[in-house]
VEXTILO-173230 format. One line per 5 residues: their letters; for each residue x, y, z of C-alpha. Coordinates in pm, whole numbers. Layout:
<pts>
a	X Y Z; ...
</pts>
This chain:
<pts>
xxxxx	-2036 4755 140; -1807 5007 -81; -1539 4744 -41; -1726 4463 -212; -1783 4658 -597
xxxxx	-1461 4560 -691; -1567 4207 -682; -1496 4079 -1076; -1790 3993 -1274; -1807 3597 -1409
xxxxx	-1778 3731 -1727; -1440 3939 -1710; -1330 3633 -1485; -1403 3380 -1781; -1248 3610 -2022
xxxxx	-901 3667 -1860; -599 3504 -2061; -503 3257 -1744; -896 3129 -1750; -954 3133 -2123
xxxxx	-747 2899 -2217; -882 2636 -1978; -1209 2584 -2127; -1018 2416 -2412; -932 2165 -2261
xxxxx	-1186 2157 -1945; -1594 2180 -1964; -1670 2555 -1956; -1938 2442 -1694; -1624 2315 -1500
xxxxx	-1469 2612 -1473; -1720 2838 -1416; -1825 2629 -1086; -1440 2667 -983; -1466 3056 -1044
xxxxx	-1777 3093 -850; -1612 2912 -496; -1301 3140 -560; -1526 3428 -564; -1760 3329 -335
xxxxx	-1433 3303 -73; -1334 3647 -181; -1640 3803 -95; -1639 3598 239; -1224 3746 237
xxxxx	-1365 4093 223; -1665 4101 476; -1437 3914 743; -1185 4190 690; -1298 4482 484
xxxxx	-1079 4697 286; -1085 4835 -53; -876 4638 -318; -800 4762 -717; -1057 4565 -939
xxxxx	-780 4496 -1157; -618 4354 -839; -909 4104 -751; -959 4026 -1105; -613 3909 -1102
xxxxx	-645 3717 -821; -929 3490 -910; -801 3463 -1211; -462 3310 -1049; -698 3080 -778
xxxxx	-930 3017 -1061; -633 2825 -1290; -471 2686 -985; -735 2502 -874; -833 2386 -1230
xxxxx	-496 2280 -1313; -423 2100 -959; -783 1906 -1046; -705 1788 -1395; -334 1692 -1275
xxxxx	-518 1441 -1037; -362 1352 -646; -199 979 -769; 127 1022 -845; 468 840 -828
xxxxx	657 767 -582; 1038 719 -554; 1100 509 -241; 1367 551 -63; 1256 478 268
xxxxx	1391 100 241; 1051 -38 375; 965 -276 117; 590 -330 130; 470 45 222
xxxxx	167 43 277; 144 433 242; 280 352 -90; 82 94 -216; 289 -171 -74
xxxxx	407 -433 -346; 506 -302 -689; 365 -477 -939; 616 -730 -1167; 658 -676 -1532
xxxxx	517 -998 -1594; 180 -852 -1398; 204 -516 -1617; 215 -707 -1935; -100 -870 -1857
xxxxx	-276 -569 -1764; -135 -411 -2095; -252 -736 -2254; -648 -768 -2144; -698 -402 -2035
xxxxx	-768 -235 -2323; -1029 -440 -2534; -1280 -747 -2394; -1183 -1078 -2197; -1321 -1418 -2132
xxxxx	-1374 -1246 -1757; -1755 -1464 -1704; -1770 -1652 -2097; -1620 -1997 -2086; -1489 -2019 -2470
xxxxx	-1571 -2388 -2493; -1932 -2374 -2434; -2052 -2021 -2500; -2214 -2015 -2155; -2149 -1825 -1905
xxxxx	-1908 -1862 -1704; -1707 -1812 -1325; -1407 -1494 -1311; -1279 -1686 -978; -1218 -1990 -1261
xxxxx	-906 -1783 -1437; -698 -1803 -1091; -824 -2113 -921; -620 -2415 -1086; -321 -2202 -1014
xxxxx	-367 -2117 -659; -444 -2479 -605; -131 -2610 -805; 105 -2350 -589; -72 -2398 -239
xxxxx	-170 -2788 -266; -531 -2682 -173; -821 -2812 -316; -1025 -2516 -393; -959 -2136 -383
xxxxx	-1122 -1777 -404; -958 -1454 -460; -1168 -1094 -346; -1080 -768 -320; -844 -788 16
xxxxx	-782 -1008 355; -1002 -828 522; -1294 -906 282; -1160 -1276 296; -1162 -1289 617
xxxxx	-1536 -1114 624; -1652 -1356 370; -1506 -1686 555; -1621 -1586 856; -1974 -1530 703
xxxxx	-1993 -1824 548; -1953 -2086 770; -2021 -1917 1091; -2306 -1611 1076; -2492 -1673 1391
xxxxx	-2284 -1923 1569; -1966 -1888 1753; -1578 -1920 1700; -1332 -2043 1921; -1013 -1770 1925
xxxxx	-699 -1728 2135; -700 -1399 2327; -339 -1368 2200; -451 -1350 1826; -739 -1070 1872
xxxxx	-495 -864 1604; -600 -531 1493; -367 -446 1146; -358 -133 992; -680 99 939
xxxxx	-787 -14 1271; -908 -378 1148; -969 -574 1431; -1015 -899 1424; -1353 -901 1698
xxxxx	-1515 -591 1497; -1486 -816 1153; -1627 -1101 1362; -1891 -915 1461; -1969 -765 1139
xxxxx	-1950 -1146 992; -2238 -1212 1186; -2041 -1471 1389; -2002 -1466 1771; -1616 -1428 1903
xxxxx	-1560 -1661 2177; -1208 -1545 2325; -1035 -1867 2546; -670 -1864 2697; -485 -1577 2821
xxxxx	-294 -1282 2615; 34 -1467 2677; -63 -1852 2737; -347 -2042 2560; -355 -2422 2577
xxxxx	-521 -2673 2314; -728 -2777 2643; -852 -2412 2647; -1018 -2439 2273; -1145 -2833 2404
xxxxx	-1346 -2664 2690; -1491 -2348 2493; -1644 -2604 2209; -2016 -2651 2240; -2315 -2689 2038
xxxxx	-2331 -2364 1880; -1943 -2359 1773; -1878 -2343 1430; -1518 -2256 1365; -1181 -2272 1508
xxxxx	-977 -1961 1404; -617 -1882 1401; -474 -1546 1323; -141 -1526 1267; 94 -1234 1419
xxxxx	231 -1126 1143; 255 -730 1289; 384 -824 1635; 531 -1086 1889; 467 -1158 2186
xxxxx	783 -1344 2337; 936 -1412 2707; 688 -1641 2889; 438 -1744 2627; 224 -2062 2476
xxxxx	61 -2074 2202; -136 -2346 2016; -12 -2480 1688; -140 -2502 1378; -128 -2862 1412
xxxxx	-267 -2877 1717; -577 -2664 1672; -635 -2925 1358; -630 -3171 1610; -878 -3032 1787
xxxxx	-1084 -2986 1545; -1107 -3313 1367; -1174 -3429 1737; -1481 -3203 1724; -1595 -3235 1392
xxxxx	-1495 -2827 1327; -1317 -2640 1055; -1028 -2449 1121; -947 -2117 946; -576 -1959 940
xxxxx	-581 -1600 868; -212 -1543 746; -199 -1188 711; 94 -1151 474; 100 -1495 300
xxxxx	404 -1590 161; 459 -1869 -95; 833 -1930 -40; 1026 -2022 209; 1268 -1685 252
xxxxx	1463 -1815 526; 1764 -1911 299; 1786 -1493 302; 1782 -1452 738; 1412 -1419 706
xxxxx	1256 -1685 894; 974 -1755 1078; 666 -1630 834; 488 -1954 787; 411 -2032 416
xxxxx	47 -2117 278; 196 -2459 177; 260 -2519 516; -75 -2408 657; -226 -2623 413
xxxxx	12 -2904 501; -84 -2878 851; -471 -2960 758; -607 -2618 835; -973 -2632 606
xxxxx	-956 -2254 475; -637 -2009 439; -682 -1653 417; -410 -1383 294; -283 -1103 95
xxxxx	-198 -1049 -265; 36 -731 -217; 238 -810 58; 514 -1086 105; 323 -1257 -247
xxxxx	404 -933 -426; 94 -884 -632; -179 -662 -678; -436 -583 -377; -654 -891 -309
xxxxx	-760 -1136 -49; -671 -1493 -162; -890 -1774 20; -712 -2119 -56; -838 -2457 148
xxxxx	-1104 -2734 129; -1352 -2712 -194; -1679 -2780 48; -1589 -2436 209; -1461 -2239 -80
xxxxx	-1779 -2327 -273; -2003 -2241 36; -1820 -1921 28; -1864 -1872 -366; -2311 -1913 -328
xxxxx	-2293 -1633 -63; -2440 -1320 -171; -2211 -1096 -23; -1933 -1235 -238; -2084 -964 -535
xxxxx	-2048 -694 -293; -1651 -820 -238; -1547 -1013 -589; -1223 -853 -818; -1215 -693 -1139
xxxxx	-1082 -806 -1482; -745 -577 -1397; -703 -748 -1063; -741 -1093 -1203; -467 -1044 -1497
xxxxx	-189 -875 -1236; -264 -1177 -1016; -233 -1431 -1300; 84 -1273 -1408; 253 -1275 -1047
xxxxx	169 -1628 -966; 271 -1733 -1278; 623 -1605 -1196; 603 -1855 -877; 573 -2167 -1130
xxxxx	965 -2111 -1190; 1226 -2210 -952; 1373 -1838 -874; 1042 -1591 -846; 1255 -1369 -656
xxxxx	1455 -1284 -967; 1120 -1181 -1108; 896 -1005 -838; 1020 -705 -733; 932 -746 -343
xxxxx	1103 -1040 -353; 1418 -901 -557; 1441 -668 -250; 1420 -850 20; 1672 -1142 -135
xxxxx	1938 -876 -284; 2270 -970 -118; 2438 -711 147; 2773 -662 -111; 2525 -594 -387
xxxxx	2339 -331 -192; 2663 -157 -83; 2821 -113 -415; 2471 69 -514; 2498 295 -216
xxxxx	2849 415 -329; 2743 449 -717; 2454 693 -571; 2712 837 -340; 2969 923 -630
xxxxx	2641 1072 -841; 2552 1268 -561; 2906 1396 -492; 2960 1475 -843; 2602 1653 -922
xxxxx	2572 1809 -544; 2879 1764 -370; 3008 2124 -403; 2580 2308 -316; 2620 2577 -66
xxxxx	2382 2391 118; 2538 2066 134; 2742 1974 433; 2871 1628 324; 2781 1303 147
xxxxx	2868 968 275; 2783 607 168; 2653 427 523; 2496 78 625; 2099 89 764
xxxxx	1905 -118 874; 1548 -208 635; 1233 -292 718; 1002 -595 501; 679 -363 587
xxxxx	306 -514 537; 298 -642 861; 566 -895 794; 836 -970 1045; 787 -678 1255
xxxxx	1100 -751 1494; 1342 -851 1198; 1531 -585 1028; 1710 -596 720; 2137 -501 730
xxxxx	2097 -256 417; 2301 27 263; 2229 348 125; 2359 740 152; 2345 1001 378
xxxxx	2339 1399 319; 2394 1669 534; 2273 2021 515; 2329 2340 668; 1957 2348 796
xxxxx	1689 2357 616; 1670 1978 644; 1299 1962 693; 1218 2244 369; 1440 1948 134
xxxxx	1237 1704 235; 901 1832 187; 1029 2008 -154; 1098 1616 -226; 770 1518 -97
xxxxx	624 1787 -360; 832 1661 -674; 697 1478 -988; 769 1216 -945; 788 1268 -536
xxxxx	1092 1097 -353; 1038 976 -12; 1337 910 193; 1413 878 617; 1490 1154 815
xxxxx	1761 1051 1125; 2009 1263 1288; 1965 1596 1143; 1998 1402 758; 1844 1237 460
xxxxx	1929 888 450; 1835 728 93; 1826 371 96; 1908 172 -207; 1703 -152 -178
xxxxx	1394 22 -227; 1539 217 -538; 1404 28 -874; 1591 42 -1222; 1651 425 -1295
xxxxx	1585 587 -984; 1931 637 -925; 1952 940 -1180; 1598 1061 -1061; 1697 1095 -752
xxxxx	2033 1280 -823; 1780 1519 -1045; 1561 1573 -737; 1756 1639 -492; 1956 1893 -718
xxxxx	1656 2073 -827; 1559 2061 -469; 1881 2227 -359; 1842 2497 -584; 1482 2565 -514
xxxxx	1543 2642 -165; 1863 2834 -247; 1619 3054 -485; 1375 3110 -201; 1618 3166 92
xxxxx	1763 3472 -157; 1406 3592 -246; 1374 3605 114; 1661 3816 211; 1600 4176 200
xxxxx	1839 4382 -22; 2099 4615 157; 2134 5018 47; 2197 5075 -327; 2537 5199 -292
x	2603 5536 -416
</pts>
C-alpha cells in the first residue's frame, strides 16, 4: 500500500489557498465533508489502479475537486434559460413565463407578512382560497372555485371528493396519459374512485354513458385531448351532451381541460381549444385546469364549477396535503387580473407569443440576422447566416397538430455543430435553440425583451471557446531551426 502515503492529510487539504478561502463564505463543516468524498474517491482511484503519484500532485488535486464541487453547490442547478426553441409553453422550461404584473406582486407580498388566512375585517381567521375565488368566478361565470398546487392535484382532489369508493363513467377515447406519465386511470385509482371505461377508442355514444350508469355511479368525466387527436372515423360525446346525461341521471359531470384557456385565440389561426367559459356555459358542475399553460400563470391547478362541489372539495382533508402558497396566490392574482382588460395578450407573455403577427416576427429574425452577421459573420467557424421562416409549436399539451408559421435564423458551421450547442446549453444564462439539418435554428417568438444581444454574446463567446479548444488540441509541429 506504498502508493496510498501520498494521500493529503485533511489538514494540508483545508489549508491550501483554493480551499481556504471557501470557508469564508461556506460552513467549515461544509467543506470538510466535500474534502473527505474527494479523498475518499482518491483512495478508491488508487487501489482500483495503483501507482505512485507526487503528494504535492494529489494535494493539488483535491484541492482542485475540493473547490469545484463547493463552488458548483453554492452556484445552485436553477438557472436561466434563453429560449429559442419557439415552443412556447416548455415544459422542460417551466412552461409559462410569468407577466410583470405577476412579478410585481410577488415583489409586493414576498418579502414581509400577508393577509394569506387573517380576514382584516374581523380579526378571525380566515380562507387563502378566498384571495382568488371572486375572480375566478367573475372571469369563468362559475359559482365557486379552488386553486391547488397543479391539474393533476385538481383532478386528484375532484375525483376524491365526490367519488372515493364509487365509480365514474369515462370514454375509452379520453383515458389520456400527459406528461410525467399521468394517466388518467392511475389518478382514478389513486382518488379512490372506480374507472368505468364505456365506448370504443375511436367511437363512444351518449347511449354508451346511459347504459354504464348504475347505483354506485357517481360522476361523469370528460377529459379533454388537449395532447393529441384522434381524427378519420371518430365520435365523440359532447360536452353538452354528457350534461344531458347527467341531469337525466341526477350525476355531476367533471371536464378536465388540461390547458385551460380563458380567451378565445381563434382570431390568431388557433382554434379549437375550448375555453373554461364555454365548459361552464355548457353546464359541466366542476372544471379542472392549469395555471401555466395556455392561462400563462404560475404552476397551479384551478378547479372552477358549482359551489356544492367546490365546498365539498374545500372540507376534504387531503386538500392540506395539495393547497398553494402565499407566492403562488399573488402570481395568480396578478395574471388574472391582466384578463379583466380587453387585450391580456398585450400583457401575458404566452399570450404575446402566440398572438405576435407573422410580419412582426420576420422583421425580428432579420434584426438578429444583421447582429449575428455583424458580431459572427466573418468566425472561422461560421459557414453562413440566413434569416428563414419555421414553423412553432404552442407546447403544454395545447394544440398538438397545429403549428405556428414563425421566423427566426439559421447558422451554419464547419462541424462542430453539436460542441456549440452544448457550450450553449452550459452558458449563464444557457440558450436553448433547435438543431435541423446540420444547423442552429434560433427562433424569435420565444426570444423576450433583450435576448437578442444575449444571444449574439453567446453564441460569440461560444465560437471562440471551441476555436480555443480545437487549437489546444492540435499538437505543435517541429520548432524550426
Amino acid at each position: 500500500m506504498e502508493h496510498l502515503r501520498n494521500i493529503p492529510h485533511m489538514d494540508d487539504i483545508l489549508k491550501h489557498p483554493e480551499v481556504a478561502g471557501l470557508m469564508t463564505r461556506v460552513r467549515r463543516d461544509m467543506v470538510v465533508a466535500v474534502a473527505r468524498e474527494v479523498v475518499a474517491q482518491l483512495r478508491a482511484q488508487l487501489l482500483a489502479k495503483p501507482q505512485t503519484i507526487p503528494k504535492a500532485t494529489l494535494l493539488e488535486e483535491a484541492a482542485r475537486h475540493t473547490r469545484s464541487r463547493i463552488t458548483a453547490l453554492t452556484a445552485g442547478t436553477l438557472q436561466e434559460v434563453i429560449n429559442g426553441t419557439g415552443v412556447v409553453l416548455h415544459t422542460n422550461l417551466g412552461r409559462a413565463p410569468l407577466s410583470t404584473a405577476a412579478l410585481q406582486e410577488i415583489q409586493g407580498l414576498a418579502a414581509g407578512y400577508t393577509n394569506l388566512e387573517l380576514d382584516l375585517d374581523s380579526g378571525e381567521r380566515g380562507s387563502r382560497y378566498r384571495h382568488l375565488e371572486e375572480l375566478l368566478a367573475a372571469l369563468t361565470g362559475a359559482e365557486a372555485a379552488l386553486v391547488v398546487n397543479n391539474n393533476a392535484a385538481a383532478v386528484l382532489l375532484g375525483l376524491n371528493t365526490i367519488a372515493k369508493g364509487r365509480e365514474v363513467i369515462v370514454s375509452r377515447g379520453q383515458l389520456v396519459e400527459i406528461g410525467g406519465a399521468f394517466r388518467i386511470p392511475e389518478v382514478m385509482k389513486a382518488s379512490g374512485a372506480i374507472l368505468v371505461e364505456v365506448g370504443t377508442t375511436n367511437k363512444t355514444y351518449p347511449s354508451d354513458i346511459a347504459e354504464a350508469i348504475g347505483p354506485q355511479t357517481a360522476l361523469l368525466f370528460s377529459a379533454h385531448t388537449s395532447n393529441y387527436r384522434i381524427v378519420g372515423f371518430t365520435r365523440e360525446v359532447s360536452l353538452k351532451e354528457l350534461v344531458t346525461v347527467g341531469r337525466q341521471a341526477g350525476l355531476p359531470v367533471m371536464h378536465d381541460l388540461g390547458s385551460g384557456v380563458l380567451v378565445d385565440l381563434s382570431p390568431w389561426g388557433l382554434k379549437g381549444e375550448p375555453t373554461v367559459q364555454q365548459s361552464i356555459e355548457a353546464g359541466v358542475d366542476i372544471v379542472t385546469f392549469s395555471g401555466d399553460k395556455l392561462l400563462g400563470g404560475p404552476q397551479a391547478g384551478i378547479i372552477v364549477g358549482k359551489k356544492v362541489y367546490i365546498d365539498a372539495m374545500k372540507k376534504n382533508q387531503l386538500l392540506r396535503a395539495l393547497r398553494v402558497d402565499k407566492l403562488t396566490i399573488a402570481a395568480l392574482e396578478g395574471t388574472l387580473k391582466a384578463y379583466l382588460s380587453a387585450r391580456p395578450q398585450e400583457t401575458i407573455p404566452a399570450l404575446q407569443m402566440l398572438t405576435t403577427a407573422s410580419e412582426v416576427l420576420e422583421q425580428r429574425s432579420r434584426s438578429l440576422c444583421e447582429e449575428l452577421k455583424a458580431a459572427i459573420g466573418e468566425h472561422p467557424l461560421v459557414a453562413s447566416i440566413a434569416s428563414t421562416a419555421l414553423e412553432d409549436r404552442v407546447g403544454g399539451g395545447a394544440y398538438p397538430i397545429h403549428s405556428l408559421p414563425g421566423f427566426g435564423v439559421e447558422i451554419a458551421f464547419k462541424g462542430r455543430l453539436e460542441a456549440i450547442a452544448r457550450i450553449l446549453r452550459q452558458s449563464r444564462p444557457a440558450l436553448l435553440a433547435r438543431i435541423q439539418d446540420n444547423c442552429l435554428l434560433i427562433s424569435v417568438r420565444t426570444l423576450a425583451n433583450g435576448d437578442v444581444q444575449q444571444v449574439v454574446r453567446l453564441i460569440g463567446n461560444a465560437l471562440d471557446s471551441l476555436a480555443g479548444e480545437i487549437k489546444n488540441s492540435i499538437p505543435e509541429g517541429p520548432e524550426e531551426r
